[in-house]
PyMOL commands that place a pseudoatom at each C-alpha (Angstrom):
pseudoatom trace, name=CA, resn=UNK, resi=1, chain=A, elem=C, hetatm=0, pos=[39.808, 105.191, 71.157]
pseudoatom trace, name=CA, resn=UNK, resi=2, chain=A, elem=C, hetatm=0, pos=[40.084, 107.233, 74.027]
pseudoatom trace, name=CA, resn=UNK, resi=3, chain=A, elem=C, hetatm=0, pos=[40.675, 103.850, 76.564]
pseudoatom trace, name=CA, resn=UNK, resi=4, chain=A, elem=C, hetatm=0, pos=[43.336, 103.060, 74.462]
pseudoatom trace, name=CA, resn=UNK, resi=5, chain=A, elem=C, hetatm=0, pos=[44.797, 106.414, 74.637]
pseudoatom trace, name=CA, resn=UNK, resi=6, chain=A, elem=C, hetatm=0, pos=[44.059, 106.603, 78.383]
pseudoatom trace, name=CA, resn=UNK, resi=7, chain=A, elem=C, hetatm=0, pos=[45.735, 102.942, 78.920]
pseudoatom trace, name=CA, resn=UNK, resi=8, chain=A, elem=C, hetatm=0, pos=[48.791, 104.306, 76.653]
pseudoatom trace, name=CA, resn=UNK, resi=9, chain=A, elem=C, hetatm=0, pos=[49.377, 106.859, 78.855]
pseudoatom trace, name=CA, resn=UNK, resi=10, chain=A, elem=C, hetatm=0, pos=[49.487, 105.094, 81.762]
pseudoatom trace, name=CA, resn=UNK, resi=11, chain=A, elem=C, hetatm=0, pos=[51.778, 102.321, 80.662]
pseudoatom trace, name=CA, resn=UNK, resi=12, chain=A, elem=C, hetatm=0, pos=[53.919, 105.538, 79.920]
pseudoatom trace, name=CA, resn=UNK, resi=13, chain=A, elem=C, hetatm=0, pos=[53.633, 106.962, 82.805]
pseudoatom trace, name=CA, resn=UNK, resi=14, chain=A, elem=C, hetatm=0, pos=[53.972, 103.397, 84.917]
pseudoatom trace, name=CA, resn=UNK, resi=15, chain=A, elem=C, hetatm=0, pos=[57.937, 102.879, 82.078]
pseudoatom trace, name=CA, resn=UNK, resi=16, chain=A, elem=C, hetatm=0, pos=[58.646, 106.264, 83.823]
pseudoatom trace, name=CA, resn=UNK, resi=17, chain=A, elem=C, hetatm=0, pos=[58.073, 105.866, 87.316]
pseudoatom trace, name=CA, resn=UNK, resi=18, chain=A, elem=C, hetatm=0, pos=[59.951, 102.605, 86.422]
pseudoatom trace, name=CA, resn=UNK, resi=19, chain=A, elem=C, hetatm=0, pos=[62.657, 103.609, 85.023]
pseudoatom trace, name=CA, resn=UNK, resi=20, chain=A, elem=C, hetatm=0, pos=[62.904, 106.460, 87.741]
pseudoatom trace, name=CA, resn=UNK, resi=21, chain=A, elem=C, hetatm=0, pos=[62.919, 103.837, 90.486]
pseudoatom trace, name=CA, resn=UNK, resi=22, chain=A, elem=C, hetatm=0, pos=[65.797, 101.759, 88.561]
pseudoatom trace, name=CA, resn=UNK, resi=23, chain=A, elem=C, hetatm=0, pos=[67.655, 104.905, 88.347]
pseudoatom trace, name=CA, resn=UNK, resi=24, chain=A, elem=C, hetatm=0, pos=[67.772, 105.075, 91.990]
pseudoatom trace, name=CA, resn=UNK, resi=25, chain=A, elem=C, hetatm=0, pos=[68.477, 101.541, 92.567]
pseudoatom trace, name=CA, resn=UNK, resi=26, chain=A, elem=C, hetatm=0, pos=[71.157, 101.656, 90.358]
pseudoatom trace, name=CA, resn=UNK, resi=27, chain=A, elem=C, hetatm=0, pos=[72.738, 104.933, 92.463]
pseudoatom trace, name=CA, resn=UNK, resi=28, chain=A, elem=C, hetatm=0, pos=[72.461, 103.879, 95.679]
pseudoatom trace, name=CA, resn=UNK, resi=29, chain=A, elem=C, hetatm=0, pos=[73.834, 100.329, 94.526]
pseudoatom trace, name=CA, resn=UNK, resi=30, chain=A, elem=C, hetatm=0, pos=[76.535, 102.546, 93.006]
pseudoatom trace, name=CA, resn=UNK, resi=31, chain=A, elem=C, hetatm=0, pos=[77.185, 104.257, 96.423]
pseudoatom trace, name=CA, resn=UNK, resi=32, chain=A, elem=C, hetatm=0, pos=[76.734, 101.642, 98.646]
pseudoatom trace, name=CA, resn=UNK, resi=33, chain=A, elem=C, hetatm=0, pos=[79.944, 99.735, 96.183]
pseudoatom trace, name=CA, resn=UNK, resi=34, chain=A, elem=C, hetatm=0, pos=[82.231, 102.663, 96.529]
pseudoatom trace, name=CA, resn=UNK, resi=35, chain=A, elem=C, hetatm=0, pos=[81.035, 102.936, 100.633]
pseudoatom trace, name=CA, resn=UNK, resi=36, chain=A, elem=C, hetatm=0, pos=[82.360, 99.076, 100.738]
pseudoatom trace, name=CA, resn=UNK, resi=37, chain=A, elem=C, hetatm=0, pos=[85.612, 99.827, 98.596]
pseudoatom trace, name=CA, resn=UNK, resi=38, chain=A, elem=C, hetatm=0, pos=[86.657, 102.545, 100.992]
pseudoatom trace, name=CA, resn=UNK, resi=39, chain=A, elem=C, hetatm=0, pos=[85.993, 100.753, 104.204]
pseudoatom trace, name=CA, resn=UNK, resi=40, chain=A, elem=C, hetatm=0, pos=[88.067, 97.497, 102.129]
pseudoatom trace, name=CA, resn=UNK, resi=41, chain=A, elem=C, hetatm=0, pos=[90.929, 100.050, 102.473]
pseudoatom trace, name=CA, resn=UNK, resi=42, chain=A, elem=C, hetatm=0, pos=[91.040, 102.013, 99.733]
pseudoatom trace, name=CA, resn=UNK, resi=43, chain=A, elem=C, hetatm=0, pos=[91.401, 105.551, 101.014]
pseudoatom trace, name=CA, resn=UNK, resi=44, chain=A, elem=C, hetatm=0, pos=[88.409, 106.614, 99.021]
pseudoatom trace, name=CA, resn=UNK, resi=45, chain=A, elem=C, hetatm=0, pos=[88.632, 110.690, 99.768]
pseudoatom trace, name=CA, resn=UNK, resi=46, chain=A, elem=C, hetatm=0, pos=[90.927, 110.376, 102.413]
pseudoatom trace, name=CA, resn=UNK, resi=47, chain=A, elem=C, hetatm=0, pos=[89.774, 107.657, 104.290]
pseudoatom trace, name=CA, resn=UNK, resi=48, chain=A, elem=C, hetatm=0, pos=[90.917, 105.305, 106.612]
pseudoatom trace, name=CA, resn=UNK, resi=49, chain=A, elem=C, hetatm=0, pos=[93.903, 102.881, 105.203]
pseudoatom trace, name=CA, resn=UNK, resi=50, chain=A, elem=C, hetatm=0, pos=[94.628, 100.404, 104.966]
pseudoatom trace, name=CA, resn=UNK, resi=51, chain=A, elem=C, hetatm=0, pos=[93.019, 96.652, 106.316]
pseudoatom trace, name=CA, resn=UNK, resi=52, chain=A, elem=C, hetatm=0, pos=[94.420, 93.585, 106.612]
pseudoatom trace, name=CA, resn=UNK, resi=53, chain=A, elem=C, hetatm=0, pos=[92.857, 91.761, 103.804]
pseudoatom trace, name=CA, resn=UNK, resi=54, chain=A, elem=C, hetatm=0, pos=[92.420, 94.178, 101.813]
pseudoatom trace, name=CA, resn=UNK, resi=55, chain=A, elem=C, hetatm=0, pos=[91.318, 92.755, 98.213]
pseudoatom trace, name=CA, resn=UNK, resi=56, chain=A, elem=C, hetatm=0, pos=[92.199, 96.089, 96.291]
pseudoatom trace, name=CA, resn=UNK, resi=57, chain=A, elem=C, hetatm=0, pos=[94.927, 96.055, 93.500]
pseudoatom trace, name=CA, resn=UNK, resi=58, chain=A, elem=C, hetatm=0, pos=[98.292, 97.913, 94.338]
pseudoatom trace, name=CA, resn=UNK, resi=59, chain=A, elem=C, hetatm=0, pos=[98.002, 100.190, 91.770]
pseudoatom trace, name=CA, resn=UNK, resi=60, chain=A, elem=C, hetatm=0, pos=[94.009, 101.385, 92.522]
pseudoatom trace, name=CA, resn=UNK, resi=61, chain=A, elem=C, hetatm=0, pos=[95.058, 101.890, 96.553]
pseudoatom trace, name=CA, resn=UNK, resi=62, chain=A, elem=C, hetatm=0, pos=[97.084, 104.013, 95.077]
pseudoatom trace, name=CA, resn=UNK, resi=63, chain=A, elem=C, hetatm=0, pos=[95.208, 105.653, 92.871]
pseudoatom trace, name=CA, resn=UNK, resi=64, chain=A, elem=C, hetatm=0, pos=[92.670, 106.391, 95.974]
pseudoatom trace, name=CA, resn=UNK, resi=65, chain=A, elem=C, hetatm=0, pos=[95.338, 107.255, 98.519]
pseudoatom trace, name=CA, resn=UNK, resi=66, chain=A, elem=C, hetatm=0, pos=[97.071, 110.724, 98.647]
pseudoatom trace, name=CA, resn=UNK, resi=67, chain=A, elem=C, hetatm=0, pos=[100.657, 110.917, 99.120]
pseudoatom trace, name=CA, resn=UNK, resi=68, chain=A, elem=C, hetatm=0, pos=[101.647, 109.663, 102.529]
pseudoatom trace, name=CA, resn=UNK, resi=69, chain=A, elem=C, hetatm=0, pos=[98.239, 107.756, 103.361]
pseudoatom trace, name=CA, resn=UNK, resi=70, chain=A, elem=C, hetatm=0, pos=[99.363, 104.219, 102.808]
pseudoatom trace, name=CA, resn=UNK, resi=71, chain=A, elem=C, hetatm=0, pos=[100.403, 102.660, 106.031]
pseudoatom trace, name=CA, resn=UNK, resi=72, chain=A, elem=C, hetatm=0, pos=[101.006, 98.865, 106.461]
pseudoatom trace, name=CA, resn=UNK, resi=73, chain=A, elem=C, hetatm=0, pos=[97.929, 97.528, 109.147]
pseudoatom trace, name=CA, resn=UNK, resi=74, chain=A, elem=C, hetatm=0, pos=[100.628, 94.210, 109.962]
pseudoatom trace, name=CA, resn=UNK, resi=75, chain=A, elem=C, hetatm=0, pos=[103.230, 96.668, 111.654]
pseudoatom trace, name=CA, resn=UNK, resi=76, chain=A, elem=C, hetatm=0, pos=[102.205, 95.538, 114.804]
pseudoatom trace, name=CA, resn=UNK, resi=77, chain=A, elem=C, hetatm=0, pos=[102.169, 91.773, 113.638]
pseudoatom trace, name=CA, resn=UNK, resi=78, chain=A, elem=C, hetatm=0, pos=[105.702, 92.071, 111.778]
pseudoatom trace, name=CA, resn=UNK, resi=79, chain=A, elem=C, hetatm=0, pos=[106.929, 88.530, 113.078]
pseudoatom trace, name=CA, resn=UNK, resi=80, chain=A, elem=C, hetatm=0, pos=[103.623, 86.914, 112.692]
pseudoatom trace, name=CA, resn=UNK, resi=81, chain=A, elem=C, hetatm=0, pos=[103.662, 87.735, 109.103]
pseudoatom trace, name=CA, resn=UNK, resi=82, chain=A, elem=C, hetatm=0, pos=[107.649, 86.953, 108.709]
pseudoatom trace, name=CA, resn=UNK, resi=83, chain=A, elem=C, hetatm=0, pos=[106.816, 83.514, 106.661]
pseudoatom trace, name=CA, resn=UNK, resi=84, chain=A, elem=C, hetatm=0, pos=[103.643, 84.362, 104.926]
pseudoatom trace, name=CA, resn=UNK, resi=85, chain=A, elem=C, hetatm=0, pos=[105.525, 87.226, 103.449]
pseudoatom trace, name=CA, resn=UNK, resi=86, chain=A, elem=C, hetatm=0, pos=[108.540, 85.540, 102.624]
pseudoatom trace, name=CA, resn=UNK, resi=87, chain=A, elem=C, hetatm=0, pos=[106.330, 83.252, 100.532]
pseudoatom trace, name=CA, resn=UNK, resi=88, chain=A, elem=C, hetatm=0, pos=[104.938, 86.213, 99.063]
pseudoatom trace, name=CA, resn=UNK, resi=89, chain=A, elem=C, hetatm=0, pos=[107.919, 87.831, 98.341]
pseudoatom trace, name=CA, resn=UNK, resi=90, chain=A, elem=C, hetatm=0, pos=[109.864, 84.647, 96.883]
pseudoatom trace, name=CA, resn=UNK, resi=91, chain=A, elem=C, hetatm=0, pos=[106.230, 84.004, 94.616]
pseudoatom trace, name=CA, resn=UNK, resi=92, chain=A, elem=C, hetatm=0, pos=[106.557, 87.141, 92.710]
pseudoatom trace, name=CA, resn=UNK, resi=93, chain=A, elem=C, hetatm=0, pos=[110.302, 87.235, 92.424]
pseudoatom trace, name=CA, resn=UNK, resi=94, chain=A, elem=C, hetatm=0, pos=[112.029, 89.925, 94.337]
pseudoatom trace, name=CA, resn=UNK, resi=95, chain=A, elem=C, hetatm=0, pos=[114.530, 87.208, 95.519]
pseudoatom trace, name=CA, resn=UNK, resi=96, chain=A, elem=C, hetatm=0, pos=[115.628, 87.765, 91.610]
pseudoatom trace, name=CA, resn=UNK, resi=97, chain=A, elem=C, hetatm=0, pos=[117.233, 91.222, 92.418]
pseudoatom trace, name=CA, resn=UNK, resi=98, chain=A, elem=C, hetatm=0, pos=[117.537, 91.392, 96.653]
pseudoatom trace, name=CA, resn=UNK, resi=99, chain=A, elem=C, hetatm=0, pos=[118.211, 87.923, 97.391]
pseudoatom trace, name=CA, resn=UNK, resi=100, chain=A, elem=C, hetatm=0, pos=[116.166, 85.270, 98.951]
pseudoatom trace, name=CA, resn=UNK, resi=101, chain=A, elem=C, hetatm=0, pos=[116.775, 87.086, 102.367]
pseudoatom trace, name=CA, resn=UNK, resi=102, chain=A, elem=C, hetatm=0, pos=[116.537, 90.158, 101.277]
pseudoatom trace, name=CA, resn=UNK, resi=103, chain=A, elem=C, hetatm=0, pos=[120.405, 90.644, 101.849]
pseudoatom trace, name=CA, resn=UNK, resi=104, chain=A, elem=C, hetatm=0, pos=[120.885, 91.386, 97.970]
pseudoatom trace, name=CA, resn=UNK, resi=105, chain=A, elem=C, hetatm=0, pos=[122.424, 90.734, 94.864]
pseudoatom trace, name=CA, resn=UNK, resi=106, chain=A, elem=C, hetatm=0, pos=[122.357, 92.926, 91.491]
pseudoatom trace, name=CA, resn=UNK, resi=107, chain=A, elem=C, hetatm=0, pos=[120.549, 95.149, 93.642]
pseudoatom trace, name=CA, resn=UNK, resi=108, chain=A, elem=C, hetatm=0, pos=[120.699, 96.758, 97.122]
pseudoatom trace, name=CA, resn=UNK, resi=109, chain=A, elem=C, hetatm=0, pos=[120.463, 94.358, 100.301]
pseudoatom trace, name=CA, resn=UNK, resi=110, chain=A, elem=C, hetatm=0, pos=[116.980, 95.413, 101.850]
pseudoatom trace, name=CA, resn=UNK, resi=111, chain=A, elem=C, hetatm=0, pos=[118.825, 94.530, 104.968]
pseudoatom trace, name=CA, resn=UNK, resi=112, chain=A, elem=C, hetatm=0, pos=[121.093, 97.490, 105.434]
pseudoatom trace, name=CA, resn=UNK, resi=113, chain=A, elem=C, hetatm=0, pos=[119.559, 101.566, 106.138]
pseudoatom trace, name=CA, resn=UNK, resi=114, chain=A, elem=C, hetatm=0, pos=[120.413, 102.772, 102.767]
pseudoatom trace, name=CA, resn=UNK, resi=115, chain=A, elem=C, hetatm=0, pos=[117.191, 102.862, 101.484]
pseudoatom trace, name=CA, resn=UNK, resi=116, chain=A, elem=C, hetatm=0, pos=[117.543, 105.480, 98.885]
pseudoatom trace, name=CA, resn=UNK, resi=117, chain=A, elem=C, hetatm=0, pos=[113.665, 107.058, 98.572]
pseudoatom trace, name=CA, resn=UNK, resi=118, chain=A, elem=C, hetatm=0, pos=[112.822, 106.400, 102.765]
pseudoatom trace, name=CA, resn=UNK, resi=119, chain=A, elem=C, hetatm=0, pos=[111.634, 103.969, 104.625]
pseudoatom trace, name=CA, resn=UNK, resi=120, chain=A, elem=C, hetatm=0, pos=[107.919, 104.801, 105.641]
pseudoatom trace, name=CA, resn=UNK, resi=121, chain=A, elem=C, hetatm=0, pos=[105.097, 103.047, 104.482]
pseudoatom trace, name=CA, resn=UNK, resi=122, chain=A, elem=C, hetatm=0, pos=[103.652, 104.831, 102.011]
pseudoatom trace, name=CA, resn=UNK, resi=123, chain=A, elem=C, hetatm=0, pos=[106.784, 105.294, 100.307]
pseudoatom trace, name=CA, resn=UNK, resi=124, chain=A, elem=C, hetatm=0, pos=[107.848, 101.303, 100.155]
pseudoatom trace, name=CA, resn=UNK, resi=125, chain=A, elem=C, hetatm=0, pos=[104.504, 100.421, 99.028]
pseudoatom trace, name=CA, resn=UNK, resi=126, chain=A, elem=C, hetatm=0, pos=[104.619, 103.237, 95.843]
pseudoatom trace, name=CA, resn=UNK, resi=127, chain=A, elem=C, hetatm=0, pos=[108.270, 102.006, 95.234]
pseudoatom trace, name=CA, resn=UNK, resi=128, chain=A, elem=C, hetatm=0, pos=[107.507, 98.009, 94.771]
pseudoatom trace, name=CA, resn=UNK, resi=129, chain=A, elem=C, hetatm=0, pos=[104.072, 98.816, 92.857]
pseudoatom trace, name=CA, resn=UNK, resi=130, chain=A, elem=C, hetatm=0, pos=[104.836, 101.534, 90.595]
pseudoatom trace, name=CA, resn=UNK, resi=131, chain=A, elem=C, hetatm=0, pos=[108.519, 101.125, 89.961]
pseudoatom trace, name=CA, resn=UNK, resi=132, chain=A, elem=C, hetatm=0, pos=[111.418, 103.686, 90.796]
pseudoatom trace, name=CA, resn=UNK, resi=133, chain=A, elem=C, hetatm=0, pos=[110.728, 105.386, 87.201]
pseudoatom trace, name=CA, resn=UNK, resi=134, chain=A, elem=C, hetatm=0, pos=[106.938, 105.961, 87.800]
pseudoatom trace, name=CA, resn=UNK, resi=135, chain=A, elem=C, hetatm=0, pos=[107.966, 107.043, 91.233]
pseudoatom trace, name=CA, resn=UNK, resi=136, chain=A, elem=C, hetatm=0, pos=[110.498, 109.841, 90.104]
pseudoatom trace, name=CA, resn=UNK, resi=137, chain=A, elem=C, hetatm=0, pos=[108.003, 111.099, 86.992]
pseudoatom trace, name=CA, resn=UNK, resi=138, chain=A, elem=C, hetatm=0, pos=[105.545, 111.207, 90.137]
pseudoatom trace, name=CA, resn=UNK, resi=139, chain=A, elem=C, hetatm=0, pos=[108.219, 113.965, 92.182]
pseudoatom trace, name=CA, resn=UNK, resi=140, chain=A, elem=C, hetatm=0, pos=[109.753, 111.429, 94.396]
pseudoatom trace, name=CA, resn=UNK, resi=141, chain=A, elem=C, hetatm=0, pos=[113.353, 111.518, 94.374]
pseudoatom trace, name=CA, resn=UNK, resi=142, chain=A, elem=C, hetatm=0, pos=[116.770, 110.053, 96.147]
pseudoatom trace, name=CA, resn=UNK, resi=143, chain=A, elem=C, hetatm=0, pos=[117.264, 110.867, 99.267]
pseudoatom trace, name=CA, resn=UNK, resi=144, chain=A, elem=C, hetatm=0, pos=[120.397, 108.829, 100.272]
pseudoatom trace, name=CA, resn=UNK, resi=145, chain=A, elem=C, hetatm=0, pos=[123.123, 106.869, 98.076]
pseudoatom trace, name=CA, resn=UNK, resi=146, chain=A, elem=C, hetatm=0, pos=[123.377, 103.185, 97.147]
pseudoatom trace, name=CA, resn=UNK, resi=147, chain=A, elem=C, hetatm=0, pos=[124.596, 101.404, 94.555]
pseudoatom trace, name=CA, resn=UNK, resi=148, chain=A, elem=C, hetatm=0, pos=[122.059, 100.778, 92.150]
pseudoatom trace, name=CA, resn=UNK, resi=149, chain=A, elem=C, hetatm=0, pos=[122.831, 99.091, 88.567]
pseudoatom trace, name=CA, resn=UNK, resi=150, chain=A, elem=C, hetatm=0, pos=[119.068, 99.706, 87.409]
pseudoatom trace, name=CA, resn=UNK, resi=151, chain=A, elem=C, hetatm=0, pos=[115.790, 100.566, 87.758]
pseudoatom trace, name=CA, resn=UNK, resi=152, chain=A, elem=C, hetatm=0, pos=[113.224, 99.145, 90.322]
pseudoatom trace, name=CA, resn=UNK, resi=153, chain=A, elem=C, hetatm=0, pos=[110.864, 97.243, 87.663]
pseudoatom trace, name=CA, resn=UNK, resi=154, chain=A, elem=C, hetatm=0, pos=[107.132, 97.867, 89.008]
pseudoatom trace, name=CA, resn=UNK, resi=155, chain=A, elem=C, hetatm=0, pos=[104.887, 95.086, 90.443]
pseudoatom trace, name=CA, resn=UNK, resi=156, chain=A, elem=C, hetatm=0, pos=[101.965, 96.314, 90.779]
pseudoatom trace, name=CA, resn=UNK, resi=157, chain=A, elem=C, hetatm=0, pos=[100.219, 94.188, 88.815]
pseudoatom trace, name=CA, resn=UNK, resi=158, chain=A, elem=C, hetatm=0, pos=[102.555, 91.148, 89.644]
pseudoatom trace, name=CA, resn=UNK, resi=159, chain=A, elem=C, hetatm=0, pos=[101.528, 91.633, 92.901]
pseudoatom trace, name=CA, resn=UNK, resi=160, chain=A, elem=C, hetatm=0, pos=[97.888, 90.911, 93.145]
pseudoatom trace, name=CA, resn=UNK, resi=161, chain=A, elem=C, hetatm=0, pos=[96.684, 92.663, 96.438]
pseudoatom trace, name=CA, resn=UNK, resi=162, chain=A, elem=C, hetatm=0, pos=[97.241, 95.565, 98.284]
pseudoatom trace, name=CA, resn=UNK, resi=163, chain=A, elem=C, hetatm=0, pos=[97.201, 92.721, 101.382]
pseudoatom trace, name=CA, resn=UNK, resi=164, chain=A, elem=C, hetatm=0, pos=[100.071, 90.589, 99.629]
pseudoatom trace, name=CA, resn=UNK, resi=165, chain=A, elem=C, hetatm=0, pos=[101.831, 93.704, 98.847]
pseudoatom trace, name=CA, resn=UNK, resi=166, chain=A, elem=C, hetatm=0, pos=[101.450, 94.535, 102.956]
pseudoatom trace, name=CA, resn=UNK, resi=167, chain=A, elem=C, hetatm=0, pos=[102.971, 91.126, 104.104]
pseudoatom trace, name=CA, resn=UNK, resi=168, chain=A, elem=C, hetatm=0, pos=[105.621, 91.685, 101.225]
pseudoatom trace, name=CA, resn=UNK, resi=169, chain=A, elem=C, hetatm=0, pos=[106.540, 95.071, 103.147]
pseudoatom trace, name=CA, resn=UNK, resi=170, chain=A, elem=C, hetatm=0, pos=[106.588, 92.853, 106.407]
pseudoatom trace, name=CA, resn=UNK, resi=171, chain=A, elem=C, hetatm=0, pos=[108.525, 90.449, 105.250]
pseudoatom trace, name=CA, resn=UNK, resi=172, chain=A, elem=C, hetatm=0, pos=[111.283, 93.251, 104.139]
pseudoatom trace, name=CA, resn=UNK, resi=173, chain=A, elem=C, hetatm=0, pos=[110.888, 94.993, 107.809]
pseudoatom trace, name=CA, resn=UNK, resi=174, chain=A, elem=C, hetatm=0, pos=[111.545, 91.680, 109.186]
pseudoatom trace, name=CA, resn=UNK, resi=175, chain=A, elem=C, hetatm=0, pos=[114.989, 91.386, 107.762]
pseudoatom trace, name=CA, resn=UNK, resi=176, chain=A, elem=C, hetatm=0, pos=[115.648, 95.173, 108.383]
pseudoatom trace, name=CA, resn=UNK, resi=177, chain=A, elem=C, hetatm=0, pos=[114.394, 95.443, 112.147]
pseudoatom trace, name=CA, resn=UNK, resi=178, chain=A, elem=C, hetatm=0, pos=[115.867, 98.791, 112.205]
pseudoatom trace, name=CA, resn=UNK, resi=179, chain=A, elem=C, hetatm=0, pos=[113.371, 99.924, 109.688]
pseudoatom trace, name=CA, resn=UNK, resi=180, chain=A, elem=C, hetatm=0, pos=[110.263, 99.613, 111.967]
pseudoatom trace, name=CA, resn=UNK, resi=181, chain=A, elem=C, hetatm=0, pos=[111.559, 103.425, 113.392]
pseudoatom trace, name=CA, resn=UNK, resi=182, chain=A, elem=C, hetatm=0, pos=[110.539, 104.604, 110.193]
pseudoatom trace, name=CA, resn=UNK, resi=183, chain=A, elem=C, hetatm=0, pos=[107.102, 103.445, 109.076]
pseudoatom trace, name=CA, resn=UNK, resi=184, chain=A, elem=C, hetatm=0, pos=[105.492, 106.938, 109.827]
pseudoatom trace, name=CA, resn=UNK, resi=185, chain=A, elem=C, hetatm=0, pos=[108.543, 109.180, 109.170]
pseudoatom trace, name=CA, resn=UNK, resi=186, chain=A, elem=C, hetatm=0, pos=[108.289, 110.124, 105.530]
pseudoatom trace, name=CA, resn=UNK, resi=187, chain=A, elem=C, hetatm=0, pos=[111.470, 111.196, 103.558]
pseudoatom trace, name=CA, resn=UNK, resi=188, chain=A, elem=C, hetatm=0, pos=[109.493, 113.195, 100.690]
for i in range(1, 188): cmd.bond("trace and resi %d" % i, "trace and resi %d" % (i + 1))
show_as sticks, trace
zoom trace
C-alpha cells in the first residue's frame, strides 16, 4: 500500500511540475507573439510604426496605435508605389466615389488641398479604415470645407492590410503631390 501511495504522489507531483512547465511555455510563447506583432508594426505600447509589409488588419493597427502614431513607411518610395497602389485602390473600390484618378466624382477629388480632417498620416489612414462617422464619434472633426454629399463608408475590413492600406495612401499622395508637406503635420 504504501508504494502505491508513494508512486501516487509522485505522478502528482511529476502532473504538477508538468503542468507548471506548460504554463511557462505557453507565456513566453504568448510574449514572444505579441514581441513579433509589435515589431510587424503594430505600435504595441507605443512602439515603432509602421513596416512595409506589415500583415496587421487596418482596424487592429489602430487599435494598437495612439492618436498620431500611424505614419506611412512608403513616403519616401511614393512613385515606386504609384501603380501597386493604384491597383489597390481601384481593387477595393474607392474609384466608386473619387474617381479612377482620384480627381473625384460624388465625392471630393483627392487631387485638390481641401482635405477636410488633414492630411498627415495618421489621420488618412483612420479616415479610409474607420469611416468619417467612426472618426467624428472618436473626437476628430472638420477642419476645412468641401463639398461632401455623404459619409466616408469605412474600409477597414475591405481593405485587408495595414500594408495595402499604406500603398492605398501612396497612391492618393501621388495624385496630390502637394500633400507630401503634410504627412507629419497633424490637423487634430
Amino acid at each position: 500500500m504504501r508504494k502505491i501511495t508513494t508512486g501516487l504522489l509522485s505522478l502528482v507531483m511529476i502532473a504538477g511540475l508538468g503542468a507548471f512547465a506548460f504554463t511557462a511555455c505557453a507565456a513566453e510563447d504568448a510574449a514572444e507573439k505579441a514581441e513579433g506583432q509589435a515589431s510587424n508594426g503594430a505600435a504595441a505600447g507605443g512602439g515603432e510604426c509602421c513596416k512595409p509589409d506589415d500583415t496587421t488588419p487596418p482596424l487592429d493597427l489602430i487599435a494598437a496605435t495612439p492618436k498620431g502614431g500611424l505614419h506611412n513607411p512608403y513616403n519616401d518610395k511614393i512613385a515606386e508605389m504609384t501603380d501597386v497602389g493604384r491597383k489597390k485602390y481601384l481593387s477595393a473600390g474607392c474609384n466608386g466615389c473619387h474617381g479612377g484618378g482620384g480627381g473625384g466624382g460624388m465625392c471630393p477629388p483627392l487631387t485638390n488641398d481641401a482635405w477636410v480632417y488633414g492630411a498627415d498620416d495618421d489621420v488618412l489612414f483612420r479616415l479610409i479604415a474607420l469611416g468619417s462617422d467612426e472618426l467624428q464619434k472618436l473626437g476628430y472633426t472638420r477642419v476645412r470645407k468641401e463639398v461632401v454629399t455623404g459619409p466616408m463608408p469605412p474600409f477597414g475590413t475591405i481593405i485587408k492590410t495595414s500594408d495595402d492600406m499604406w500603398k492605398i495612401i501612396a497612391f492618393i499622395r501621388s495624385v496630390n503631390p502637394s500633400s507630401m508637406a503634410l504627412v507629419d503635420k497633424p490637423a487634430q
